[in-house]
Structure formats: structure tokens, C-alpha cells
C-alpha positions as CSV (number, residue, x, y, z in Angstrom):
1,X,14.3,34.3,-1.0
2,X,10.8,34.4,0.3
3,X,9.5,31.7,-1.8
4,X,12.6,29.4,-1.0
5,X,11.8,29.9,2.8
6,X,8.4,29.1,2.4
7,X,9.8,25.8,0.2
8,X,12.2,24.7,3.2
9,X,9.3,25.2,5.8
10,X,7.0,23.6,3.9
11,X,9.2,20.4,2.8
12,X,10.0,19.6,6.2
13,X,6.0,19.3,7.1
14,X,5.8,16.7,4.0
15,X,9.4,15.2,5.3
16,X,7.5,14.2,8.6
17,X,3.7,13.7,7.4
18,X,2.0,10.8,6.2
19,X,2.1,9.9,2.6
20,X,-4.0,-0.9,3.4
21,X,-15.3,-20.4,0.2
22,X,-11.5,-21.1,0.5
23,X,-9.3,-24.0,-0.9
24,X,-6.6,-25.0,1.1
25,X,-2.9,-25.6,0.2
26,X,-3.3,-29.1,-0.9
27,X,-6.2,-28.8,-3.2
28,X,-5.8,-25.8,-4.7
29,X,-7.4,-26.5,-8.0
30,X,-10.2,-27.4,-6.4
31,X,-13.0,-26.0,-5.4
32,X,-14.4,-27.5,-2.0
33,X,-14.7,-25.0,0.8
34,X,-11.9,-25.6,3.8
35,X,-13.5,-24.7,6.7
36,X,-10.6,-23.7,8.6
37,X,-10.2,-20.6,6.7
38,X,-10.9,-16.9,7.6
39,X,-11.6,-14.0,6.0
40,X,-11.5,-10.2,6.7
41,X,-13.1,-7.0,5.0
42,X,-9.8,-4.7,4.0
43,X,-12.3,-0.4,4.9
44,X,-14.1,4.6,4.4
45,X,-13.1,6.6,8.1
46,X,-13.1,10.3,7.1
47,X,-9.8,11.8,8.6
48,X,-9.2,15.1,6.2
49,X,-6.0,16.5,5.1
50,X,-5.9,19.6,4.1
51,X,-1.7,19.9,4.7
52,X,0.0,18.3,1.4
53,X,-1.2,18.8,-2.2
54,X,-1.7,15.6,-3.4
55,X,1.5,15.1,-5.6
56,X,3.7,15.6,-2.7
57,X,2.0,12.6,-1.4
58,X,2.3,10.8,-4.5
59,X,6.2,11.9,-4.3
60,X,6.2,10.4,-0.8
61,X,5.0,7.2,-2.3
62,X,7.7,7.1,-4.9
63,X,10.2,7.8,-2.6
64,X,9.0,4.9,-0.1
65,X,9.1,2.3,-2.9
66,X,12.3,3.2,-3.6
67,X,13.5,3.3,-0.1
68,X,11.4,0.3,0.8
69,X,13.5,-1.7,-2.5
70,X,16.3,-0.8,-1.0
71,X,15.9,-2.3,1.8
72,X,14.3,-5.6,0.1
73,X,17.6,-6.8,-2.1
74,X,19.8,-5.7,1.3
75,X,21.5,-2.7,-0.6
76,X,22.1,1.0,0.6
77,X,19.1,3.8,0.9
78,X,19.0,6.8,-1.2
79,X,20.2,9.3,0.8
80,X,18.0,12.0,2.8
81,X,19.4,14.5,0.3
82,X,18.3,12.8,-2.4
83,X,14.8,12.1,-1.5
84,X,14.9,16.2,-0.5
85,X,15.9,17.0,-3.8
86,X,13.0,14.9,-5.3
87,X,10.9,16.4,-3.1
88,X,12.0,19.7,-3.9
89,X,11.5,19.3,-8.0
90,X,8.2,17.9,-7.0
91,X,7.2,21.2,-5.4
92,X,8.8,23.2,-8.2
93,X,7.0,21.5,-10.7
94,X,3.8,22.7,-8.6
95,X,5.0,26.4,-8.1
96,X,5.5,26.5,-11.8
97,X,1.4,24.9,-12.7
98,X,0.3,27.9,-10.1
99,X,2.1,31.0,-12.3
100,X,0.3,29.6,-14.8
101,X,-3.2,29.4,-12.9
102,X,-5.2,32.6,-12.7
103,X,-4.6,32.8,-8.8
104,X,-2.4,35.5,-8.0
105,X,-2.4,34.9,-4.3
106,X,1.3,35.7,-3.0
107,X,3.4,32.3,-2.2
108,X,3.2,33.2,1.7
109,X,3.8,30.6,4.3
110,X,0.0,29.2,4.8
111,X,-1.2,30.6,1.1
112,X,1.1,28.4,-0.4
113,X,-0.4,25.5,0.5
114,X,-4.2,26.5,0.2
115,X,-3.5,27.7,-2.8
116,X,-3.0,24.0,-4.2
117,X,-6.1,22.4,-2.4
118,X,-8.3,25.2,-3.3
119,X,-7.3,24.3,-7.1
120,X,-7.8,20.6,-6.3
121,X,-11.2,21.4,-4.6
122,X,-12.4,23.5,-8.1
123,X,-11.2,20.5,-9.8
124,X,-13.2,17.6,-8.1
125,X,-16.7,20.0,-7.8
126,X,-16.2,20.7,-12.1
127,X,-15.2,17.3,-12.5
128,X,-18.7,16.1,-10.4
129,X,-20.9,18.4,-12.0
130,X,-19.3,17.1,-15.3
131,X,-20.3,13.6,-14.8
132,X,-23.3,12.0,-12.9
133,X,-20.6,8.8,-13.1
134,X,-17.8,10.7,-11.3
135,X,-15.5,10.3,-14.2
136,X,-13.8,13.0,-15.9
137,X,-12.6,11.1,-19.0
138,X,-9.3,11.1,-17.2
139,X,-9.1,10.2,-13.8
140,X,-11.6,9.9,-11.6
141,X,-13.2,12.8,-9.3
142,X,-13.5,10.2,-6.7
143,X,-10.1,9.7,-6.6
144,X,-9.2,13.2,-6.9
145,X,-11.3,13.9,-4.0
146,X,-9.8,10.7,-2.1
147,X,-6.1,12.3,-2.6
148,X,-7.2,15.4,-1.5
149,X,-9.1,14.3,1.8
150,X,-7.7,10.8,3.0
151,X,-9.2,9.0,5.2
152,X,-10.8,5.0,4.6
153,X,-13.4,4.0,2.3
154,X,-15.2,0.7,4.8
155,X,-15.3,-2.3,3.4
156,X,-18.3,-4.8,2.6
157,X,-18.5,-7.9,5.6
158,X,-17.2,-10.6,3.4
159,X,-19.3,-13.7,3.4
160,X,-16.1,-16.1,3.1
161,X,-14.6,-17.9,6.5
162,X,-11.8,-16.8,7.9
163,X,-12.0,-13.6,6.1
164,X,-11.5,-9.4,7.1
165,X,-13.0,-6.9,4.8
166,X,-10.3,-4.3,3.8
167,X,-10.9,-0.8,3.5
168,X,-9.3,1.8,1.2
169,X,-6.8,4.1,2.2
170,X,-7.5,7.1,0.3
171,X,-6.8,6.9,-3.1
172,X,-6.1,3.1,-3.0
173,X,-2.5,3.6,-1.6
174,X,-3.2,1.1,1.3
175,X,-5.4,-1.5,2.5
176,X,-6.3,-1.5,6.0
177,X,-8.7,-4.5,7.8
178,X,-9.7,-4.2,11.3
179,X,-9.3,-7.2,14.4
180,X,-9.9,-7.0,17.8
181,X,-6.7,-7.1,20.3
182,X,-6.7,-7.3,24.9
183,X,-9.2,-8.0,27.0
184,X,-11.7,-6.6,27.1
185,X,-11.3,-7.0,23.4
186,X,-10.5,-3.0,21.4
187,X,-10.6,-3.0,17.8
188,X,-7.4,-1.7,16.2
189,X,-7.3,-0.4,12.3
190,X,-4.3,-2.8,11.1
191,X,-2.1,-1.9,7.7
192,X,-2.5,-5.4,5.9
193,X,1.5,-5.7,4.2
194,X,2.9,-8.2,2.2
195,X,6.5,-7.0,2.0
196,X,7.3,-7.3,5.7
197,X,6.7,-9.5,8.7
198,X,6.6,-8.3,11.9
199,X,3.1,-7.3,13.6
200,X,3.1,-4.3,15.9
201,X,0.5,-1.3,17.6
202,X,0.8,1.4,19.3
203,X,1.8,1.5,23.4
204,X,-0.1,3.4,25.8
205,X,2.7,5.2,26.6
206,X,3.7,5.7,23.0
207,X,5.9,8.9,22.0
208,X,6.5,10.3,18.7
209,X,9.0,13.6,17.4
210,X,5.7,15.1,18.4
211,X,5.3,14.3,21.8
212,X,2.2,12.3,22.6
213,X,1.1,10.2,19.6
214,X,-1.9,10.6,17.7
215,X,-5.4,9.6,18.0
216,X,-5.2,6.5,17.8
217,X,-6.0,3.0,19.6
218,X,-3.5,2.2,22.4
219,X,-2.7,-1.4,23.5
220,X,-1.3,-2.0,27.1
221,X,-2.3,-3.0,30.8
222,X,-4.3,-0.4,31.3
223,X,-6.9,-1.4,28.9
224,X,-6.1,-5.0,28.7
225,X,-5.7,-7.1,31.6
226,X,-4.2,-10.1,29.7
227,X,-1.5,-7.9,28.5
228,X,1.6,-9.1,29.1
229,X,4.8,-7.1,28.3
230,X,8.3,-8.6,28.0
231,X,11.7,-7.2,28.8
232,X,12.4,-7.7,24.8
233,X,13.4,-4.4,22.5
234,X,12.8,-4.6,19.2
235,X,12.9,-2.0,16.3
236,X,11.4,-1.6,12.8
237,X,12.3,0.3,9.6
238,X,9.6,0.7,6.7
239,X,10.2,2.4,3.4
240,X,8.4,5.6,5.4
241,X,8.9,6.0,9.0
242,X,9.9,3.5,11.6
243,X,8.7,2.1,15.0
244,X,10.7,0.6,18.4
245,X,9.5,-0.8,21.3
246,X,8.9,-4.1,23.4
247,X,7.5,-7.6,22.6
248,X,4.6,-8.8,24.5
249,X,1.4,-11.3,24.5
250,X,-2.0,-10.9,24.4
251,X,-5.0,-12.4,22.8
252,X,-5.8,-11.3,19.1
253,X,-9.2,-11.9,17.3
254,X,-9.0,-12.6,13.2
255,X,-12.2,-12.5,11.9
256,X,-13.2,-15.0,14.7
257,X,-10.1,-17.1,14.6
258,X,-8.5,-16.7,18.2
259,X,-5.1,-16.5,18.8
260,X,-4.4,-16.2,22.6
261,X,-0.9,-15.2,24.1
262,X,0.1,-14.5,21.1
263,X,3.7,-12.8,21.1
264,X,4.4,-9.2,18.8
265,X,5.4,-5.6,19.3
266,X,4.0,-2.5,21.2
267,X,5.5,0.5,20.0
268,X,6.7,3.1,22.4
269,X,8.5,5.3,19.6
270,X,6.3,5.6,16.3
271,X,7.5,7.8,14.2
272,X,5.0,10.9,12.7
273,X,4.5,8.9,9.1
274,X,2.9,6.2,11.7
275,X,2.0,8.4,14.9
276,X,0.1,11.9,13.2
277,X,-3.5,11.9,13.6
278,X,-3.7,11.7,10.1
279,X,-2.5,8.2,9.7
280,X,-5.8,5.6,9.3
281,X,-4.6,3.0,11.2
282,X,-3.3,1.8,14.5
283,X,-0.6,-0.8,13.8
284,X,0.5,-2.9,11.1
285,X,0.7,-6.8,10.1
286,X,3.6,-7.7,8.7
287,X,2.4,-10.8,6.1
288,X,6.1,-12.1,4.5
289,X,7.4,-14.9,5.9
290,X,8.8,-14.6,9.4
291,X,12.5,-15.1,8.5
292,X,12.2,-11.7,7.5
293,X,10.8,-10.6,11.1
294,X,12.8,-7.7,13.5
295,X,11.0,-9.2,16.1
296,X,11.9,-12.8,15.4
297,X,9.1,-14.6,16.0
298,X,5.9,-15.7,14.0
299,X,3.4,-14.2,12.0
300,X,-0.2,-14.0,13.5
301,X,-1.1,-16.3,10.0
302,X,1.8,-18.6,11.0
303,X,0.7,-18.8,14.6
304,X,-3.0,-19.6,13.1
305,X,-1.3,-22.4,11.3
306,X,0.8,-23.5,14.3
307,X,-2.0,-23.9,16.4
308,X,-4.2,-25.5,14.4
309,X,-6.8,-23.3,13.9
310,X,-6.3,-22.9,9.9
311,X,-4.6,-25.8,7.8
312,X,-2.1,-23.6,6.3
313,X,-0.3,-20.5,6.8
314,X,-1.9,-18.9,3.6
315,X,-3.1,-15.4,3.5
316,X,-5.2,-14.6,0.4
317,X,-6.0,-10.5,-0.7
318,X,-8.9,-9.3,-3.0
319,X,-8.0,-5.4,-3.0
320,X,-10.3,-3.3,-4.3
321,X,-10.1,-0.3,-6.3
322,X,-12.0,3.5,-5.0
323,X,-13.3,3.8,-8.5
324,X,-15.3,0.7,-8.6
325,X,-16.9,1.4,-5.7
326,X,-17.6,-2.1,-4.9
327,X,-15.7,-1.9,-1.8
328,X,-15.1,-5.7,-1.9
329,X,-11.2,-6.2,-0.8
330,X,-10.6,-8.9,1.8
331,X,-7.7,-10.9,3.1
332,X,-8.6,-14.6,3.5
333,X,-6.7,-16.8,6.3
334,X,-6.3,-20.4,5.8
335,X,-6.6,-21.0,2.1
336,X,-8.4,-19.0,-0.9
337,X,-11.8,-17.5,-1.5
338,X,-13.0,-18.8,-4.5
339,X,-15.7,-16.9,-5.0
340,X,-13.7,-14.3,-6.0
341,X,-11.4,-15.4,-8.9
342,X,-11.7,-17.7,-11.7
343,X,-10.4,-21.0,-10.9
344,X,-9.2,-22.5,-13.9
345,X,-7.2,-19.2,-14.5
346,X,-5.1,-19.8,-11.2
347,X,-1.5,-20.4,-11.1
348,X,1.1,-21.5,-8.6
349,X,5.2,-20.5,-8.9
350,X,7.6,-20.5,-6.7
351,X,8.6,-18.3,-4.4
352,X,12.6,-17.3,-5.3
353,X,13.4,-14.9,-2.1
354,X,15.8,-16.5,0.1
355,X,15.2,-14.2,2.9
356,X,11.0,-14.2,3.1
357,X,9.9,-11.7,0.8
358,X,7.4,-13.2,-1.7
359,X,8.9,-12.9,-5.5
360,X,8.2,-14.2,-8.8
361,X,9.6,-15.0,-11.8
362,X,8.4,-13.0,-14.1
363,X,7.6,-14.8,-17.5
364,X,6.8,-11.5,-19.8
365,X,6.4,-7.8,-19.7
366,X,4.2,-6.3,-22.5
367,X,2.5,-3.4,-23.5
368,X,-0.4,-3.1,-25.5
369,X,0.2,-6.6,-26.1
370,X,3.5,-6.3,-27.8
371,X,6.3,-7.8,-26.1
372,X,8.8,-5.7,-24.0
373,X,11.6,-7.7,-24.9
374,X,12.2,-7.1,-20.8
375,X,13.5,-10.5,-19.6
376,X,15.1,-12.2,-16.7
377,X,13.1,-10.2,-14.0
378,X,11.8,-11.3,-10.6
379,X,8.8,-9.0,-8.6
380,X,8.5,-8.8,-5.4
381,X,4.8,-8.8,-4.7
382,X,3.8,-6.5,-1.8
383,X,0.7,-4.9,-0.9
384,X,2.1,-2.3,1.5
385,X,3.7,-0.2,-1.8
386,X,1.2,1.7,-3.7
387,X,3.0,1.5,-7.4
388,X,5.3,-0.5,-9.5
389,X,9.0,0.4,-9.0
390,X,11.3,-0.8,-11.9
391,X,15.1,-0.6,-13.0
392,X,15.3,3.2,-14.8
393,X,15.9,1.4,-18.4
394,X,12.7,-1.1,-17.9
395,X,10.6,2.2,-16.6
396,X,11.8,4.2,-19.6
397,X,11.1,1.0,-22.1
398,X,7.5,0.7,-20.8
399,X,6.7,4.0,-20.2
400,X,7.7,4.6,-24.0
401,X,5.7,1.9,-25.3
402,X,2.8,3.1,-23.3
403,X,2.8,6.5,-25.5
404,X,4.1,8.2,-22.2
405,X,7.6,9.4,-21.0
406,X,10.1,9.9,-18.3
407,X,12.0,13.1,-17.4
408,X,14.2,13.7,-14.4
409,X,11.1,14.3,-12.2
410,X,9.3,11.5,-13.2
411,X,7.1,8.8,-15.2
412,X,4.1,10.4,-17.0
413,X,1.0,9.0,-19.4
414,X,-1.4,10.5,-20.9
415,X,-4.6,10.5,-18.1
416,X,-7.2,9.3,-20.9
417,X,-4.9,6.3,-22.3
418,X,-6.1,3.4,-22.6
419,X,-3.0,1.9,-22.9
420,X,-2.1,-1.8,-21.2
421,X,0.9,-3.2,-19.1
422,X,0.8,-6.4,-18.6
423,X,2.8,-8.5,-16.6
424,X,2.8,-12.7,-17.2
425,X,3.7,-15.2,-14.2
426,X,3.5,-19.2,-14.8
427,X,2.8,-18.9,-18.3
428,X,-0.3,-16.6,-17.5
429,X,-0.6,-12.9,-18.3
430,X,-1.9,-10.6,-16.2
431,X,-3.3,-7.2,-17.5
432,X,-3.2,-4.0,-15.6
433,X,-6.1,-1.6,-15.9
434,X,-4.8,1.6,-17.6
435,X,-7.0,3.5,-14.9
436,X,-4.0,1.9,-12.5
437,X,-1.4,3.2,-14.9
438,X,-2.5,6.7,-14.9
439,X,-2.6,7.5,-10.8
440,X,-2.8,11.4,-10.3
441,X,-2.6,14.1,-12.4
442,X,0.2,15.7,-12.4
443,X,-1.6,19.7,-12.7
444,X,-4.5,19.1,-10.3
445,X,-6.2,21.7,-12.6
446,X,-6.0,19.3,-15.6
447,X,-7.4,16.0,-14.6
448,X,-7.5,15.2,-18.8
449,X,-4.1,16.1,-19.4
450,X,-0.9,14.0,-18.1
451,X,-0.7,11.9,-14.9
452,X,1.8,10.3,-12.5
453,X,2.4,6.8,-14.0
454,X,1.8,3.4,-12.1
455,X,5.1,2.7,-12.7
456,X,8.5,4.7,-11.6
457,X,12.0,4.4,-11.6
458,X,13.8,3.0,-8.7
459,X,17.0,3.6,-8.5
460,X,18.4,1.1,-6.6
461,X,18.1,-2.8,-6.5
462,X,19.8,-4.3,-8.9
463,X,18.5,-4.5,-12.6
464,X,16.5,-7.7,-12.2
465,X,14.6,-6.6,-9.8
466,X,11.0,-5.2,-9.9
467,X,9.2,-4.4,-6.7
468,X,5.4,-4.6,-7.4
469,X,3.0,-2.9,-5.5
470,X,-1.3,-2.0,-5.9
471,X,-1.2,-1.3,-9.2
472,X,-0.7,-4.6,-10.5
473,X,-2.5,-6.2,-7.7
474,X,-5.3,-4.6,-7.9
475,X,-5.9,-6.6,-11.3
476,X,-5.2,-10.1,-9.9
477,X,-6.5,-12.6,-7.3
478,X,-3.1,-12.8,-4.8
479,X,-2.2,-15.7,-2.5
480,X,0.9,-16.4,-0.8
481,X,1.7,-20.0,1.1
482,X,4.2,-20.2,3.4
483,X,3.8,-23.9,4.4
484,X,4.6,-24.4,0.6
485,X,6.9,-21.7,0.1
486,X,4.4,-20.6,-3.0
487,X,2.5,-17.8,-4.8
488,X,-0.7,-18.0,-6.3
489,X,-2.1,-15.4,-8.9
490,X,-5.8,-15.7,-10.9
491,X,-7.6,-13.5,-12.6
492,X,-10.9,-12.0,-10.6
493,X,-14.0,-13.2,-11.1
């Protein structure tokens, strides 16, 4: 009774927490520089969490790609109930690694959770003592330590126009870049996301379920005296957590592009998975094309594009990955930086979404280089979901080929495989590294043993349908075009 107490209390925190040289359009097989292109870093801030063992995050994650698929092809959400339950078998699945850990500390209300971070803390110090390299021969103690902590890992300043660095969310489930909003002009920590389209911060006068919210950068006319706010509601739902509030205009600075009066939301209802002080950034840019907008008006990148200050409405992402530690992800405005792909690998397809998502055909699924025999499947490409969500049968098919499994809980692999997914678009394949295919481990305590896998079952969508998040794009060069209606995929340089 006590322990299923300490469960419900527990699960309700996680419930309400927080689980990121260009060529323009018409000569893109060519490498000339366009200078009306710009490009920003995507960034380290250190904001601790000591609250959620990492694979209740991870569950979190899961659980917003399959809400967030939902929502894509237009069909019904899991229920709360459902994502509870998941939840729940999540936390089981923990209880049960802890019986078998040499801690005997009683499953009390605030034991219960230090319990877990003090195992995941012993972990990451054996794991770094282990390795000069930070490598466990599983996954890395830099990521373990990312998962544990949060917070942002800062971007290099690209050297590209038009360009914002982006930083790392933890480990690598977001990409965050940073622009400057009002006047005076405030820098705000923007969520860079591919699978939306409307572009929104916080109010000044912003509430959340818990009162106040967070610590975080405010827009409004208090601290911006060309703010201007409209009588206009509007009102967003994500995969995790939702925002409301009214339009307005104010000036916006991309990585020196200027985009004055420009009209999007100020949230006066955020709520905790955007509000809690836990959450590294201050707003977020929805990047789809605007069709798909709540707020029904255009995208920052198609206002650039409007107004003549880029040729194109083109947004271009490098993300980077923790364990590199080259800290290199950007988001290029205005055409492609081809410094950082190889250009006679790049491709162009069509972009089949008929409501502004960007999806692509996909030509082949294989694993370790054998064909899937998975056909007839689109992705939707979309840098605001962490892993790869696929049909149960197509999870189940890889997963197996991979030398991992599924249960009712979840995908697994082996931590240390060096197995390969690989995922082909205009007659190009497109490897995933198999340190993106094994994400956390699923006993903290056993960073060698078996991990989360990159890919999970959704189960909604219809059968055709893949939703593709970091962990395949990670591993490719990734442009979308809305003046053209195109993607563009290369391999990095």
C-alpha cells in the first residue's frame, strides 16, 4: 500500500514535469554562397534536475511522440489512462532493478526517488573513472550524466550567414538556439521545431497550474516598448503540454536578420512541461509550413522571405550530438550551409503532407544493410521529437533485425551493438549511428547491458506512417523549402 502511494504521488510530479556558405533554392547543387542567408548556433545552461530518474523522462519522450503522431495524421490521442499506465510499468520496471541493487533504503516518499539518482550518480563517476574518453563501451557517461542533470550544452558561433548556433538539450532530446525579441532587445532561449508552426514566448503576466511561471524570459510592454498586443486569442497543443494566449508584434532579431512588427503569440497560460524552472527555454519556433499554424499567420522564416530579407523561406539544421562534443548544430535561414554536408550526396523529394508537416517518401528501411522488406512508408521529419516512432509491426521487424526486442514496456538493444538502421530517401541511404539506436539504459546501474531503443512503437497513425525525430537526424544534413514545397537530405561533411 505504501509503495503504491508513494507510486501515485510520484507519477503525478512526472505527469506535470518536463521530459532543441548557403545555396539558395534555385541552385541547390551548387555551391556559390547566397548572401541572403542566416545562420544560428542551436546551445550548455546548467539547470539540474534531481526530480525524475532518467527513464521516466525517456518514458515522457515516448509518450510525446506518440501523442505528438497523433496529432500529425489528424487521429485521436491515447488516452491519459493510457499514457498513466505506461508510465506506471515504467516505474515498476525501476522498483524491480532497485530490489535487486544492494540499497536497502525503504521506498519512502523522497527516498524513492534519490534512491534512483544516487545509483545514476555511482554510475556516471565509475563510468568516468573507467574511461579518460568518457565512454563506457556502452553508452556514454556524458550522456548519462546529461540525462541525469539537464540543462543546455552552448553551441559554437557558426561562421555561416544567416545562421544561430543550437545548443543541446540534455541528452540530445532538443535543440534550442537563441534570438533577441522587444526593444530594448532581451534574448530569449527558443525550442527550434520542425513539426509545428506557430512561434510563441512567454507573457509577463504568464500563469501556469503553478501559479507564477518559471524563471524564465518574459516578453511584454513592460520591457519592450514596441510591443504591441492584439485583442487575438489563440491556443496551442504539443505532444507535451500546451500554451494559450494573445497575438502581438514586435521586432525579432535572427542572427542579424531583422524582422520588425512581426505578428506571433505571447503566452499567458503555459503549461508546467513549458512553464517549470526546469524547462531550458523561453518559447518555441514553430518551423512547418504555416498552413499548419494555430495562430494563422506566418512563420518568422516565411516573413524573412516575405520581406525580402532572405531569397527563400528555407530553414537548414546541422544538430549535433552530446557525445561528439563538437557542439556544432545550427539552423541556417535562407538556403543551406555547405560547409557542412557533402554536396554531391544531397537530395531533393517532395514534400507529400497536405496540411504542412514536412514528410518523405521513404525509399528503403534496412538493417545491418539487409533489407527490411518495410515498404510504402512516408516520415514525417521533425526536430522537436527526440526518437523514431513506427507502426508496432515495423518497430518489432527492426528491432528484431537489430538483435534487440520489444516487450509490452518497450523497444530494447543491446547498449554495445553496433548494429545499423538505415533509412533511404531519393534513392540515397541514410545510416543511423548505432550510438542513436541505443539512447539510455534501461538499469542505470548497467550502462553495458540493454538500452531504450531509438526507435518505439507508436500506436496510433496509421501503418504508413513513421514520425522521425533526432535520432535519425542527427545523421543527416536536413533542409526544408517552403517556397518549393521540398526536403533536402545529405550526408555531413
Amino acid at each position: 500500500m505504501q509503495l503504491s502511494i508513494v507510486f501515485a504521488v510520484l507519477l503525478a510530479c512526472i505527469l506535470h514535469s518536463t521530459p532543441s556558405d548557403a545555396i539558395p533554392a534555385r541552385a541547390r547543387h551548387q555551391t556559390q554562397v547566397n548572401p541572403m542567408m542566416v545562420t544560428m548556433p542551436l546551445k550548455r545552461l546548467h539547470v539540474p534536475r534531481n526530480d525524475v530518474h532518467p527513464q521516466l523522462l525517456l518514458q515522457q519522450h515516448i509518450n510525446r511522440g506518440n501523442k505528438r503522431l497523433a496529432r500529425m495524421t489528424g487521429r485521436s490521442e491515447p488516452a491519459e489512462h493510457e499514457l498513466r499506465a505506461e508510465m506506471h510499468k515504467r516505474m515498476y520496471l525501476l522498483e524491480s532493478y532497485s530490489v535487486n541493487s544492494r540499497s536497502a533504503t525503504t521506498a519512502t516518499g523522497s527516498n524513492f526517488s534519490r534512491r534512483y539518482w544516487r545509483h545514476s550518480k555511482h554510475v556516471v563517476h565509475a563510468a568516468s573513472n573507467a574511461s579518460s574518453t568518457g565512454t563506457t563501451g556502452g553508452v556514454s557517461a556524458l550522456d548519462i550524466q546529461a540525462a541525469e542533470n539537464g540543462g543546455l550544452t552552448p553551441a559554437k558561433v557558426p561562421t555561416a550567414n544567416n545562421t544561430l548556433g543550437l545548443a543541446i538539450d540534455a541528452d540530445d532530446v532538443g535543440y534550442i538556439a537563441t534570438i533577441q525579441i522587444g526593444t530594448p532587445p532581451q534574448s530569449f532561449n527558443i525550442l527550434m521545431d520542425s513539426g509545428s508552426a506557430d512561434f510563441w514566448v512567454g507573457s509577463e503576466t504568464c500563469q501556469s497550474q503553478q501559479g507564477t511561471c518559471g524563471n524564465h524570459t518574459f516578453l511584454g510592454s513592460k520591457s519592450s516598448s514596441s510591443f504591441v498586443q492584439s485583442n487575438q486569442n489563440f491556443n496551442v497543443t504539443y505532444g507535451s503540454g500546451s500554451v494559450a494566449g494573445v497575438l502581438c508584434k514586435d521586432n525579432i532579431n535572427m542572427a542579424g536578420l531583422q524582422l520588425n512588427n512581426h505578428t506571433f503569440g505571447v503566452a499567458n497560460e503555459e503549461s508546467v512541461q513549458f512553464s517549470a524552472d526546469t524547462v531550458p527555454f523561453d518559447g518555441l519556433m514553430g518551423l512547418a509550413q504555416s498552413t499548419l499554424s494555430n495562430e494563422k499567420v506566418l512563420t518568422p522564416v516565411e516573413s524573412l522571405a516575405s520581406n525580402g530579407l532572405i531569397s527563400s523561406a528555407i530553414s537548414s539544421f546541422k544538430i549535433s550530438r552530446l557525445a561528439d562534443q563538437l557542439n556544432d548544430g545550427q539552423v541556417t535561414f535562407g538556403g543551406l550551409d555547405s560547409t557542412k554536408f557533402v554536396a554531391n550526396s544531397l537530395v531533393a523529394i517532395p514534400n507529400v503532407s497536405k496540411v504542412g508537416f514536412w514528410e518523405g517518401a521513404v525509399d528503403a528501411i534496412t538493417a545491418n544493410g539487409q533489407d527490411t522488406g518495410i515498404t510504402g512508408r512516408t516520415a514525417i521529419l521533425d526536430t522537436g521529437t527526440t526518437l523514431i516512432i513506427a507502426p508496432p509491426a515495423d518497430a518489432l521487424a527492426v528491432i528484431t533485425m537489430l538483435g534487440g526486442k520489444c516487450d509490452t514496456q518497450q523497444c530494447t538493444i543491446p547498449c554495445t551493438s553496433n548494429a545499423s538502421l538505415a533509412l533511404s530517401f531519393g534513392n540515397a541511404s541514410f545510416a543511423i549511428d548505432p550510438r542513436d539506436m541505443a539512447v539510455l539504459p534501461v538499469d542505470i546501474n548497467d550502462p553495458t547491458g540493454d538500452c531504450t531503443a531509438g526507435i518505439q512503437p507508436g500506436t496510433i497513425g496509421t501503418n504508413t506512417e513513421w514520425l522521425v525525430g533526432d535520432v535519425f537526424l542527427k545523421n543527416a544534413y536536413f533542409s526544408v523549402d517552403t517556397t518549393n514545397n521540398q526536403i533536402s537530405l545529405a550526408k555531413l561533411s
